[in-house]
TISE-422682 format. One record per residue (C-alpha): residue number from 1; residue in three letters; chain; x, y, z. Coordinates in Angstrom, 3 decimals. Layout:
+-----+------+-------+----------+----------+----------+
!  nr ! rest ! kette !        X !        Y !        Z !
+-----+------+-------+----------+----------+----------+
! NUM !  ALA !     A !        X !        Y !        Z !
...
+-----+------+-------+----------+----------+----------+
//
This chain:
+-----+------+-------+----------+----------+----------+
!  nr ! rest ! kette !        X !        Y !        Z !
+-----+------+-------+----------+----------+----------+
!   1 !  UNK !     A !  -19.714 !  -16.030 !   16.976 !
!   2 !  UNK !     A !  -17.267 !  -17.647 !   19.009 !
!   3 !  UNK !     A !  -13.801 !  -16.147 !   19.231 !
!   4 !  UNK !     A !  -11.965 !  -18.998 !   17.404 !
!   5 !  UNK !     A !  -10.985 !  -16.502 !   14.461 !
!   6 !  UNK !     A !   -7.954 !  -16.738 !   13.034 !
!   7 !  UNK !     A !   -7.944 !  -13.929 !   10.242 !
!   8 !  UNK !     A !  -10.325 !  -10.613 !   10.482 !
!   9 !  UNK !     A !  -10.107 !   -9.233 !    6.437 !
!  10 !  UNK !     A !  -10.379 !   -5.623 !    7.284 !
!  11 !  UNK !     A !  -12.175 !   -3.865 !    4.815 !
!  12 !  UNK !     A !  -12.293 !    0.411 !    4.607 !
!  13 !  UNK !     A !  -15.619 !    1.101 !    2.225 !
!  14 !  UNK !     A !  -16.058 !    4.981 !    1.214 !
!  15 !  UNK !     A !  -18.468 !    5.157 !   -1.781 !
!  16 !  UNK !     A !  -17.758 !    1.546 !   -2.592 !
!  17 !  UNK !     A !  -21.154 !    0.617 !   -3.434 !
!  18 !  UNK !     A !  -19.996 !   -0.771 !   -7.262 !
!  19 !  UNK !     A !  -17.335 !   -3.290 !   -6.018 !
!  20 !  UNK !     A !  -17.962 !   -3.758 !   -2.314 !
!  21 !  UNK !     A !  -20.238 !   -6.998 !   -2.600 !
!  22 !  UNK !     A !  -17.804 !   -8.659 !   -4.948 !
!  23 !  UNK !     A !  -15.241 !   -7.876 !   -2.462 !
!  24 !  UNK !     A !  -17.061 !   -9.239 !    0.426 !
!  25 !  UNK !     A !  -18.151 !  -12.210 !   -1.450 !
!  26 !  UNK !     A !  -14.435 !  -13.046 !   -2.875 !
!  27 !  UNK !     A !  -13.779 !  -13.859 !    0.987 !
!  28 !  UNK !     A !  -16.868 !  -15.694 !    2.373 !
!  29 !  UNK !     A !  -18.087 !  -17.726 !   -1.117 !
!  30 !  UNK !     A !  -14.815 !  -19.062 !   -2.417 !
!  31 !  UNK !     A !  -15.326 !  -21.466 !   -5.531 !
!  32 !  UNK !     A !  -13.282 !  -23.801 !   -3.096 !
!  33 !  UNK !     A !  -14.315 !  -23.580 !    0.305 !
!  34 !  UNK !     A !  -11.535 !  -23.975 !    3.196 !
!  35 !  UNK !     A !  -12.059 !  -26.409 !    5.691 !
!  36 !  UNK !     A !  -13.562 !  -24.000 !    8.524 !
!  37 !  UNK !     A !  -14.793 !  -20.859 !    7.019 !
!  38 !  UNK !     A !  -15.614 !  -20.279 !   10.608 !
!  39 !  UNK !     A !  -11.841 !  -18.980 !   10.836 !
!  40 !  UNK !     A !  -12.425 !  -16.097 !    9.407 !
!  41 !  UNK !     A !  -14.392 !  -12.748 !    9.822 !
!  42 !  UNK !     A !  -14.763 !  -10.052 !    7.456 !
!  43 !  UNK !     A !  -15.074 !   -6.409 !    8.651 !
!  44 !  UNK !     A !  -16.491 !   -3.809 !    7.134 !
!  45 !  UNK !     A !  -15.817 !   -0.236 !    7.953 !
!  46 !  UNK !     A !  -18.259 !    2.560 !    5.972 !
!  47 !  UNK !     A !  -16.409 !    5.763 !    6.684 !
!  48 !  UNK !     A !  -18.559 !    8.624 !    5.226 !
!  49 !  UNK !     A !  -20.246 !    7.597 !    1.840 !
!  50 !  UNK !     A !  -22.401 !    9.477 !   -0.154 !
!  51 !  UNK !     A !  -23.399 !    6.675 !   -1.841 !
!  52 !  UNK !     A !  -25.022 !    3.070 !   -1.244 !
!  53 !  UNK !     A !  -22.164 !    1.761 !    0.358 !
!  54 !  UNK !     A !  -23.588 !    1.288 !    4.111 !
!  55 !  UNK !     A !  -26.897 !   -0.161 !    2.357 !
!  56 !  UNK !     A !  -24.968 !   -2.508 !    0.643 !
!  57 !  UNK !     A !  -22.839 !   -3.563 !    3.795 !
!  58 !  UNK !     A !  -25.945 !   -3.669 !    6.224 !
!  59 !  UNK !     A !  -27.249 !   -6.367 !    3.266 !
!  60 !  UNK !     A !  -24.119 !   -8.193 !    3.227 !
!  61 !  UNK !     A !  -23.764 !   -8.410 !    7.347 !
!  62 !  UNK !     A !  -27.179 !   -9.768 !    7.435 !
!  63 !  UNK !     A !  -26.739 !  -12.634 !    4.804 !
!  64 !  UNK !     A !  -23.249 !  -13.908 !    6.016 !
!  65 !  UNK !     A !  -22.743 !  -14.436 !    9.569 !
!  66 !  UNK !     A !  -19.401 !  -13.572 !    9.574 !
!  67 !  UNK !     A !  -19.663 !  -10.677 !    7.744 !
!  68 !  UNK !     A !  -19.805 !   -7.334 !    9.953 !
!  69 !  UNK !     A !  -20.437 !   -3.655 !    9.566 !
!  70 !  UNK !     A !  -18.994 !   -0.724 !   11.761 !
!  71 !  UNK !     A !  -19.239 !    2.896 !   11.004 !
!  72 !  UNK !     A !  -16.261 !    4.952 !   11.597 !
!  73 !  UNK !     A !  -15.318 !    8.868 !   11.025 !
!  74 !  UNK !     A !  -14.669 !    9.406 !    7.137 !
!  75 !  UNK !     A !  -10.717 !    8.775 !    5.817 !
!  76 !  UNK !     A !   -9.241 !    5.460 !    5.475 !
!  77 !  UNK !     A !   -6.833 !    5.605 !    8.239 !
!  78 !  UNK !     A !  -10.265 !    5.769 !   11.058 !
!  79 !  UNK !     A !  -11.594 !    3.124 !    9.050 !
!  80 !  UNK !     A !   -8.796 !    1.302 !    9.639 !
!  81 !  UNK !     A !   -7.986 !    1.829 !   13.073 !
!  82 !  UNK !     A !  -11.620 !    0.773 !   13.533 !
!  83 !  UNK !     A !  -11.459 !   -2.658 !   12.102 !
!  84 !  UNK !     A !   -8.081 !   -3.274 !   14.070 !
!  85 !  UNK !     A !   -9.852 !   -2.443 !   16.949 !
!  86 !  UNK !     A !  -12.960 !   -4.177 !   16.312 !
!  87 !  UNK !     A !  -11.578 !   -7.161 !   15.058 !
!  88 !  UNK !     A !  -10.866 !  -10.620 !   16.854 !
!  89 !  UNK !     A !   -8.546 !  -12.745 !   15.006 !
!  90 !  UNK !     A !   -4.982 !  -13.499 !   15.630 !
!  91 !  UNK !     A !   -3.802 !  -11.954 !   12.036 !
!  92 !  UNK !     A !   -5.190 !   -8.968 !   10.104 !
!  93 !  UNK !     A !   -5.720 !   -8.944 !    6.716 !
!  94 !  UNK !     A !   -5.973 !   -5.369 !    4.909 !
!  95 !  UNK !     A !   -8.212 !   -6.036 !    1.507 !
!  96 !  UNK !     A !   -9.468 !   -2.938 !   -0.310 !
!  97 !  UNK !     A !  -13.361 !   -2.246 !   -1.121 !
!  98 !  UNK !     A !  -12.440 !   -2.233 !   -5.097 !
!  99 !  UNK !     A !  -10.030 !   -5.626 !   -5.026 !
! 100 !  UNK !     A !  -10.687 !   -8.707 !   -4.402 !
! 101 !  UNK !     A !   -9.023 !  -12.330 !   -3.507 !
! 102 !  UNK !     A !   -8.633 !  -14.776 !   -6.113 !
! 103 !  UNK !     A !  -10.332 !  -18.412 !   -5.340 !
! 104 !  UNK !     A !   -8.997 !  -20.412 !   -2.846 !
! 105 !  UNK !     A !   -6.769 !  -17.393 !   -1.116 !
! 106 !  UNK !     A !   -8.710 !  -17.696 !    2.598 !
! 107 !  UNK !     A !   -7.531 !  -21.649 !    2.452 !
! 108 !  UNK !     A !   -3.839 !  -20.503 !    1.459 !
! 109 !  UNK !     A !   -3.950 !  -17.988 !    4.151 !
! 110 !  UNK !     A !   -4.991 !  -20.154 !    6.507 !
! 111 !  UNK !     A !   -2.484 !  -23.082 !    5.338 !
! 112 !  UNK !     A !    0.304 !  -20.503 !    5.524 !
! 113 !  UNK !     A !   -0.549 !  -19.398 !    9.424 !
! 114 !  UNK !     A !   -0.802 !  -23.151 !   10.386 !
! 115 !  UNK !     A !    2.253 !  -24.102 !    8.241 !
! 116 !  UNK !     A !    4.644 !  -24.487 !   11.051 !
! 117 !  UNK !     A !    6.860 !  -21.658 !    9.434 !
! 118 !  UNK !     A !    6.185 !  -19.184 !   11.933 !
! 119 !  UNK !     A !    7.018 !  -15.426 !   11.046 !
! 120 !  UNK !     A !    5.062 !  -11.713 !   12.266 !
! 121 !  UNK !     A !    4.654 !  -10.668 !    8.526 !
! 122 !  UNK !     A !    3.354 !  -12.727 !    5.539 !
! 123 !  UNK !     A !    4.073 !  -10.789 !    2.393 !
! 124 !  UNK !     A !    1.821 !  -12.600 !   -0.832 !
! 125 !  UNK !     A !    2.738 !  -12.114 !   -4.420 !
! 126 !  UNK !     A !   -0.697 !  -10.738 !   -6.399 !
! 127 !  UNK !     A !   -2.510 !  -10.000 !   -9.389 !
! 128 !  UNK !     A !   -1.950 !   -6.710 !  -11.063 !
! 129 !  UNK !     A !   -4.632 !   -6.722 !  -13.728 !
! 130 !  UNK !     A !   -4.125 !  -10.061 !  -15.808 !
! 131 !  UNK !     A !   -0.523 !   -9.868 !  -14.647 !
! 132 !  UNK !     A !    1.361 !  -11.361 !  -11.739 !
! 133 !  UNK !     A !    3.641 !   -9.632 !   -9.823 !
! 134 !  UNK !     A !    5.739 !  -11.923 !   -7.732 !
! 135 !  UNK !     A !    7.044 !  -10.736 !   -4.434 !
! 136 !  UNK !     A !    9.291 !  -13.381 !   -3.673 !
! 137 !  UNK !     A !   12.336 !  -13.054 !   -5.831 !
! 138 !  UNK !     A !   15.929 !  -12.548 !   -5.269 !
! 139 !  UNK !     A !   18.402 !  -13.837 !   -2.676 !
! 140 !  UNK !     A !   17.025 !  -14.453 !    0.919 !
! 141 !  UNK !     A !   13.642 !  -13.490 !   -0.286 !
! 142 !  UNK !     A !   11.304 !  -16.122 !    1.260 !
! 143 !  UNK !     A !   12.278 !  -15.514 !    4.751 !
! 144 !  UNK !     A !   14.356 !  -12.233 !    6.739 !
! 145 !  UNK !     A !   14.955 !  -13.005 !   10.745 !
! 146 !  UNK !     A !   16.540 !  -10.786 !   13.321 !
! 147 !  UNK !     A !   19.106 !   -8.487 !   11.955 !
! 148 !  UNK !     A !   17.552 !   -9.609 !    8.222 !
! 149 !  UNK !     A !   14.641 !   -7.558 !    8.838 !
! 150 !  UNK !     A !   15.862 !   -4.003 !    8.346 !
! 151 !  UNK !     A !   17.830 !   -4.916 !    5.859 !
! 152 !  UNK !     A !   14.488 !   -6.539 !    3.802 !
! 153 !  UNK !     A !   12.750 !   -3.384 !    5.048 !
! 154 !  UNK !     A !   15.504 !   -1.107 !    3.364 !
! 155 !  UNK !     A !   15.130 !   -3.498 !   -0.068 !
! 156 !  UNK !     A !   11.613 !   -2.592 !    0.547 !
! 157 !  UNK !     A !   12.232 !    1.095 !    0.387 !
! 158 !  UNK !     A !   14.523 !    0.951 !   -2.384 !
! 159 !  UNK !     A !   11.562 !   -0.235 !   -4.341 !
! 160 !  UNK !     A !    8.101 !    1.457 !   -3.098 !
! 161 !  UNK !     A !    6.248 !    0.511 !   -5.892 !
! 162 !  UNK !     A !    6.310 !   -3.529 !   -5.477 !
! 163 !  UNK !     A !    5.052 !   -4.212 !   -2.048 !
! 164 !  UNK !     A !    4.744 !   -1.280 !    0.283 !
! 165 !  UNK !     A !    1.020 !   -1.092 !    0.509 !
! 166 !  UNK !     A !   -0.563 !   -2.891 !    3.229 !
! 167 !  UNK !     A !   -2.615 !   -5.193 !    1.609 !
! 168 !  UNK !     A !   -2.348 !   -8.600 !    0.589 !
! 169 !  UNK !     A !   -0.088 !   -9.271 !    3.680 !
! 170 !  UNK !     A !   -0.833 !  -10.912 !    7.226 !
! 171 !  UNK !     A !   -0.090 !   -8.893 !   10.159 !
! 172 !  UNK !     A !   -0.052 !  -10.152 !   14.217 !
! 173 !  UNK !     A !   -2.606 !   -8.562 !   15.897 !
! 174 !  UNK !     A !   -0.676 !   -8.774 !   19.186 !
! 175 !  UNK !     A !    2.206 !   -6.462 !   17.721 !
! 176 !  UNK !     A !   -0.514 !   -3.884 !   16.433 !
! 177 !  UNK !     A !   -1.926 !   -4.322 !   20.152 !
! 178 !  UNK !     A !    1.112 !   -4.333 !   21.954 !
! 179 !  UNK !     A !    3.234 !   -1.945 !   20.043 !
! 180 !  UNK !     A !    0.154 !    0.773 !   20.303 !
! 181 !  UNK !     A !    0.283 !    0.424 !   16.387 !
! 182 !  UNK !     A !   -1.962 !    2.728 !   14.669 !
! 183 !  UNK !     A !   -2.787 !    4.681 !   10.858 !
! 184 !  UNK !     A !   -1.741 !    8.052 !   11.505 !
! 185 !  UNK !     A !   -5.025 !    9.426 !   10.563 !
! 186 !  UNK !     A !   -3.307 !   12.986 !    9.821 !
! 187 !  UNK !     A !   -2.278 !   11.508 !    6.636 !
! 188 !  UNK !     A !   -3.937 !   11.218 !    3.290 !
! 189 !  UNK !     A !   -1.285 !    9.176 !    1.394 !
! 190 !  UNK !     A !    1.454 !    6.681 !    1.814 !
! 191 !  UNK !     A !   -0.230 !    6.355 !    5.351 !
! 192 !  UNK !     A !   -0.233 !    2.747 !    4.909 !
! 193 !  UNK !     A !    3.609 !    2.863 !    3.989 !
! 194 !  UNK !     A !    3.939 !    4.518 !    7.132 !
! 195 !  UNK !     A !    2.046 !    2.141 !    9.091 !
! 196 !  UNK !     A !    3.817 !   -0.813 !    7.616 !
! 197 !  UNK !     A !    7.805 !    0.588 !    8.137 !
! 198 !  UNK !     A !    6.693 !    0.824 !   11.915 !
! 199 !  UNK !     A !    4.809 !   -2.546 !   11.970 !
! 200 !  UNK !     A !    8.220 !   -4.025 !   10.669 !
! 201 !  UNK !     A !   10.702 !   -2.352 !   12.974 !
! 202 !  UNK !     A !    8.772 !   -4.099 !   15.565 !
! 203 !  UNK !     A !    9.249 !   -7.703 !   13.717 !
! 204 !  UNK !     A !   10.873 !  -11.062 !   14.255 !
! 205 !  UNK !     A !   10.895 !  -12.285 !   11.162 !
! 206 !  UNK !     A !    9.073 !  -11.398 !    7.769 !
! 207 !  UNK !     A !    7.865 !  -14.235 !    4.795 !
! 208 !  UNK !     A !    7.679 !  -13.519 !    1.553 !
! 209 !  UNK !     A !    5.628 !  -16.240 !   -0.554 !
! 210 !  UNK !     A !    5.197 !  -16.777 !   -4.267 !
! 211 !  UNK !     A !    1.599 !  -17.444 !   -3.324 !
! 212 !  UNK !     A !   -0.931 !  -15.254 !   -5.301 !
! 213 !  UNK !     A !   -3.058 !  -14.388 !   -2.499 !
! 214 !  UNK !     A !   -5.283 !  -10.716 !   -3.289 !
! 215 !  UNK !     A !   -6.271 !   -9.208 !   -6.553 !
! 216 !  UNK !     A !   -5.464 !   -5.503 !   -7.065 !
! 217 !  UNK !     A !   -8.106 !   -4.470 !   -9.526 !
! 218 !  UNK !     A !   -7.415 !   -1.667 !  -12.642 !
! 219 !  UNK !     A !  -11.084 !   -1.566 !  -13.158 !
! 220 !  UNK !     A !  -11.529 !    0.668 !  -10.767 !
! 221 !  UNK !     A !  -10.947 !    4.162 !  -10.639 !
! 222 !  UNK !     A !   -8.413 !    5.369 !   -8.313 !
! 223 !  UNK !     A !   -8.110 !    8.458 !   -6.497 !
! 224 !  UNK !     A !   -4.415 !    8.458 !   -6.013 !
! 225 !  UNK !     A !   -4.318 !    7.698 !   -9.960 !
! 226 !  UNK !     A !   -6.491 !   10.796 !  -10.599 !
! 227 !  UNK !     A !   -5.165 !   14.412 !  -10.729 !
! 228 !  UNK !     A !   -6.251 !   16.753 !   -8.356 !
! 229 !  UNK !     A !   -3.475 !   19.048 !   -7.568 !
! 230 !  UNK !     A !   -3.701 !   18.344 !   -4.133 !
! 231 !  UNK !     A !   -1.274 !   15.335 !   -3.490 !
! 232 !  UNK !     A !    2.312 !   17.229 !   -3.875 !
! 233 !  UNK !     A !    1.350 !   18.716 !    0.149 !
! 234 !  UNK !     A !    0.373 !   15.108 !    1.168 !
! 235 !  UNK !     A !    3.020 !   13.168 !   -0.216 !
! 236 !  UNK !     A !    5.363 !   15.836 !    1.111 !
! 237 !  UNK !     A !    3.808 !   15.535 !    4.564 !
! 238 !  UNK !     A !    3.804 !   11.629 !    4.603 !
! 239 !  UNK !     A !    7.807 !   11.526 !    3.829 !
! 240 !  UNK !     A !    8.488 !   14.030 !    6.756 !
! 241 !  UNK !     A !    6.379 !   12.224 !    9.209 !
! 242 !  UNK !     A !    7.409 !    8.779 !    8.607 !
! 243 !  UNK !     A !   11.380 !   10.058 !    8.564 !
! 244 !  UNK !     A !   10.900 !    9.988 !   12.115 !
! 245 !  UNK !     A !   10.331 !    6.150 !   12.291 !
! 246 !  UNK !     A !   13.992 !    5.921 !   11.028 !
! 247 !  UNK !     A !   16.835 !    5.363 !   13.137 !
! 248 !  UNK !     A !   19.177 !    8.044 !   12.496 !
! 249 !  UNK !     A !   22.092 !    5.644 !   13.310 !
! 250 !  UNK !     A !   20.901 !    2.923 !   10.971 !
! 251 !  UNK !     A !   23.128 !    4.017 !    7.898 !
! 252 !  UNK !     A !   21.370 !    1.173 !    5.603 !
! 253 !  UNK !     A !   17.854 !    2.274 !    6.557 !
! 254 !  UNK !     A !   18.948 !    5.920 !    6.023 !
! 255 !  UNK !     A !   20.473 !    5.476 !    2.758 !
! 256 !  UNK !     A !   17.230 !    3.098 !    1.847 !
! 257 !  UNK !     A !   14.643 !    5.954 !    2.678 !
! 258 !  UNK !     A !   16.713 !    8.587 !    0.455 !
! 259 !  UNK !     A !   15.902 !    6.626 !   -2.338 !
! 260 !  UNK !     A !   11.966 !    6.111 !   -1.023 !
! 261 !  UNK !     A !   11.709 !    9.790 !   -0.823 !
! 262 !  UNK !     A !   13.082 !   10.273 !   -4.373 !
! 263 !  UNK !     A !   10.968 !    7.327 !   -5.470 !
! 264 !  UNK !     A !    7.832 !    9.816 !   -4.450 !
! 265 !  UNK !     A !    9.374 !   12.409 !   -5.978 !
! 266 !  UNK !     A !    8.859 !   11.020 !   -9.226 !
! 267 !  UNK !     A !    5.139 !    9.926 !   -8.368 !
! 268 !  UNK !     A !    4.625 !   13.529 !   -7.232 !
! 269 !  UNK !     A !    5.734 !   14.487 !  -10.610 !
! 270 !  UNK !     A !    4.178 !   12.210 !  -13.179 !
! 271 !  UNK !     A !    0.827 !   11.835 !  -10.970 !
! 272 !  UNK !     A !    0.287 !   15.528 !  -10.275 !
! 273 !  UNK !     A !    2.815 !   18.457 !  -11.703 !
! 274 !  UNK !     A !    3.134 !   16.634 !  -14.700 !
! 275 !  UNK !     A !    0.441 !   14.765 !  -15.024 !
! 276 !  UNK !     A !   -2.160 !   15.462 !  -18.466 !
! 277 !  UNK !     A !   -4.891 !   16.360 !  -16.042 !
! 278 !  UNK !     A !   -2.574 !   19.527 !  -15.312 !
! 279 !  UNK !     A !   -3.773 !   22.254 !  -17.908 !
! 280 !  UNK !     A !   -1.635 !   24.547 !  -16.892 !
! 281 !  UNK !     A !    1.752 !   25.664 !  -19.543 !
! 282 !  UNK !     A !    5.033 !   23.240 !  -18.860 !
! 283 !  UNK !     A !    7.296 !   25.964 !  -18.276 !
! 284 !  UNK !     A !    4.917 !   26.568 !  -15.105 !
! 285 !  UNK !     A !    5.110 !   22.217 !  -14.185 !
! 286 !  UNK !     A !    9.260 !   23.085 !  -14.795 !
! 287 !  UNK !     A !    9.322 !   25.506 !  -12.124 !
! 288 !  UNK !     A !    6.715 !   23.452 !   -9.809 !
! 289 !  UNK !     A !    9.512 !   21.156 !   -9.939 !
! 290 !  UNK !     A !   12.135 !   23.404 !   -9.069 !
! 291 !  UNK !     A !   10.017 !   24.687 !   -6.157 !
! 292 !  UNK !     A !    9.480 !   21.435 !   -4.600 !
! 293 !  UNK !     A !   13.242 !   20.912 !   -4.702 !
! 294 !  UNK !     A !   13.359 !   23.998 !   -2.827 !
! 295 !  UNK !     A !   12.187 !   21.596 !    0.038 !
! 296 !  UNK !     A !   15.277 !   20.402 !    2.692 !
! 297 !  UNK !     A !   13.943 !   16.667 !    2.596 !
! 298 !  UNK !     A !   14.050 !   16.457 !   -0.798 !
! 299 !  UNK !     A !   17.884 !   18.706 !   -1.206 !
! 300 !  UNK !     A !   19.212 !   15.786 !    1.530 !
! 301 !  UNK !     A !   17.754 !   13.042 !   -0.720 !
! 302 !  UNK !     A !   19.825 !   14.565 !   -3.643 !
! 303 !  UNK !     A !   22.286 !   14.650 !   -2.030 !
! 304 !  UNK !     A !   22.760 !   11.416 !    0.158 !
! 305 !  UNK !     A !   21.883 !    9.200 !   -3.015 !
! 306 !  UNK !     A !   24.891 !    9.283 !   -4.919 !
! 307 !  UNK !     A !   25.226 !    9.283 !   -8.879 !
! 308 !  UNK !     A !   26.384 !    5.457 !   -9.293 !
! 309 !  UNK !     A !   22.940 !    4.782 !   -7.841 !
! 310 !  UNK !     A !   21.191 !    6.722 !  -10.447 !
! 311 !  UNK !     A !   21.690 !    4.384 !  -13.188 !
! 312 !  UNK !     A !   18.507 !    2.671 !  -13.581 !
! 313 !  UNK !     A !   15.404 !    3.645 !  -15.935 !
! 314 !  UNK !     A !   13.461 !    4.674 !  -13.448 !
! 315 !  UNK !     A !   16.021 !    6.638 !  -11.454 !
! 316 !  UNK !     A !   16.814 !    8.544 !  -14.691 !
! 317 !  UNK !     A !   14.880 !   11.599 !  -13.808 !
! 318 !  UNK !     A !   17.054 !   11.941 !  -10.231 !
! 319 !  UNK !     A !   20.174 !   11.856 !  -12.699 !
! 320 !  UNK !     A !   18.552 !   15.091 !  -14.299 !
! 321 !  UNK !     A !   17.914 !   16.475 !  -11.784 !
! 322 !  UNK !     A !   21.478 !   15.415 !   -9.717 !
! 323 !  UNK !     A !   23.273 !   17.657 !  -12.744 !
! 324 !  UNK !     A !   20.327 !   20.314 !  -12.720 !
! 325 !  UNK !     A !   18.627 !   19.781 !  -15.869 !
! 326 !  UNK !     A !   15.418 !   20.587 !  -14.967 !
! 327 !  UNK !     A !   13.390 !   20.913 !  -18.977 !
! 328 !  UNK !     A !   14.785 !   17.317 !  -19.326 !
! 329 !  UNK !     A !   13.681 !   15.865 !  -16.425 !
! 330 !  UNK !     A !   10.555 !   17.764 !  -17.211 !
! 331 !  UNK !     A !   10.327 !   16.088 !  -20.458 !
! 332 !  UNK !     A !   10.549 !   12.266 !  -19.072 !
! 333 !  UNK !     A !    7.831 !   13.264 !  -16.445 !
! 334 !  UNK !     A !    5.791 !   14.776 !  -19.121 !
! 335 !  UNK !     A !    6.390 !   11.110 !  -21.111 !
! 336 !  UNK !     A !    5.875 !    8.992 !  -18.619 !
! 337 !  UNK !     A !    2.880 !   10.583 !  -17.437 !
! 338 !  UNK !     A !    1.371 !   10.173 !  -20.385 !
! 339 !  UNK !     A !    2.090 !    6.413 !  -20.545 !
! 340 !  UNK !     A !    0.792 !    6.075 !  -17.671 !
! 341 !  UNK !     A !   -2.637 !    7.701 !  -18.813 !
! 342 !  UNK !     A !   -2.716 !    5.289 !  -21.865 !
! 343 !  UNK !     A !   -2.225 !    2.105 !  -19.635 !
! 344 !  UNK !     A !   -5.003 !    3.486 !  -16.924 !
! 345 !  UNK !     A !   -7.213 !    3.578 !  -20.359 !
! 346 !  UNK !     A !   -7.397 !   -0.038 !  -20.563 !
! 347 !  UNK !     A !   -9.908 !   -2.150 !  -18.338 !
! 348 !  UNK !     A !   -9.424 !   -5.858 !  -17.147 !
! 349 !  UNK !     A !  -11.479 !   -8.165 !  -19.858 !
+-----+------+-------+----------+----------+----------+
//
């Protein structure tokens, strides 16, 4: 093929063998074809499956010809690392095996790049589901430059939950290549949230667009939605590795990451101690609680976010926990952990 691409999708496929062709396919056989499908190459990166996943792929990469498949060292991180380093396009485009893009996204994409509006981040709104969630709201949200960007990044931070994943966005390849940019393959979550606050210290200018452009699927089922009593030690171990990506001087940014750490606090509670797949007594989840709190990143967050702050619904728990009232705060974990296990019930129709 000849090295005319313009976007490599980048796709990490561990025991993806149920979604991974409608993936593939949501790229390369849109119901409305872009002008030069040639523009784009799809990657995909089989990192340790104990499944059909790398038959599937080898079948895909021989139908399409610009469909690939590489082989990397299990964990999503190598797989990604692998398709940044194996791909040739001028943006990257992070899709996971179990989503897909809605019809007509690779012509979007491609309109957006060639647009004239020039920026080193393209941040798409996207389906949730049957819902849309719509990234660009809110003043000065279609475009940050220069001094702008940290301060998007910290209203990024503020809010974890909307847009910190690194999919359905285009990145520059020359600032992953340049900058040294890689997944720090020592973590097992957030390491795309880590990935993407260093991608945008290093930007120009970001784009937000009201563009739906990627499809993130609740059909599938997730591992970071699934108990396992294992992600308290890597969430904890994400937040004190990417710390380090934050100026110490930048009062904004500083202030912003208290509030992503606490953010994670409360998914550490209501996705693991608290969680209905956790069989073990409450008073035991209370004083899980109290021990993570034990931890010094988590006492600064306390205490650097102050209590005018807590105000919202969903800081309500830090509140509880600001004043020490640990069985309450408890209780709204307990609740909203189980709301969370009704909505995860449902399937897309």
């Amino acid at each position: 093929m000849e090295n005319n691409i313009v976007i490599s999708f980048i796709i990490p496929a561990h025991n993806s063998e149920k979604f991974l062709k409608r993936c593939v396919e949501s790229v390369v056989k849109e119901e409305k074809q872009p002008k030069d499908n040639n523009l784009a190459e799809v990657i995909i990166i089989e990192n340790g499956s104990s499944d059909h996943t790398k038959q599937i792929g080898t079948a895909l990469a021989e139908k399409y010809e610009n469909v690939f498949l590489i082989c990397s060292e299990k964990g999503v991180s190598n797989a990604r690392n692998a398709g940044v380093k194996a791909a040739h396009g001028e943006w990257i485009f992070f899709l996971d095996a179990d989503d897909y893009l809605p019809a007509g996204t690779l012509q979007k994409l491609l309109d957006t790049v060639n647009s004239g509006k020039a920026a080193d981040l393209y941040i798409f709104s996207y389906e949730k589901g049957n819902a849309i969630v719509n990234v660009a709201t809110g003043e000065n949200a279609y475009g940050y430059e220069g001094t702008g960007v940290r301060e998007c990044l910290a209203g990024m931070l503020r809010n974890p939950t909307r847009c910190m994943a690194v999919w359905g966005k285009l990145f520059r390849h020359s600032i992953i290549q340049q900058s040294s940019l890689d997944f720090n393959k020592k973590l097992s979550l957030a390491e795309d949230s880590d990935f993407l606050i260093r991608y945008i210290m290093k930007c120009g200018r970001i784009i937000f667009s009201q563009e739906s452009c990627y499809h993130y699927s609740t059909d599938a089922g997730s591992a970071m939605r699934t108990y396992d009593g294992k992600k308290t030690e890597g969430y904890l171990l994400s937040l004190q590795t990417t710390q380090n990506a934050i100026p110490e001087n930048d009062q904004q940014l500083y202030q912003a990451y208290q509030v992503y750490i606490l953010m994670h606090l409360n998914i550490m509670m209501v996705r693991e101690v608290f969680s209905a797949g956790n069989r073990v007594a409450f008073s035991e989840k209370v004083k899980a609680l109290k021990k993570l709190l034990r931890e010094e990143i988590f006492q600064k967050a306390l205490q650097a976010v102050p209590v005018a702050s807590c105000r919202s619904a969903r800081m309500m728990p830090i509140l509880l926990l600001k004043f020490q009232q640990y069985y309450l705060c408890g209780k709204v974990y307990e609740l909203r952990a189980k709301q969370n296990e009704k909505k995860e019930m449902r399937t897309e129709d």
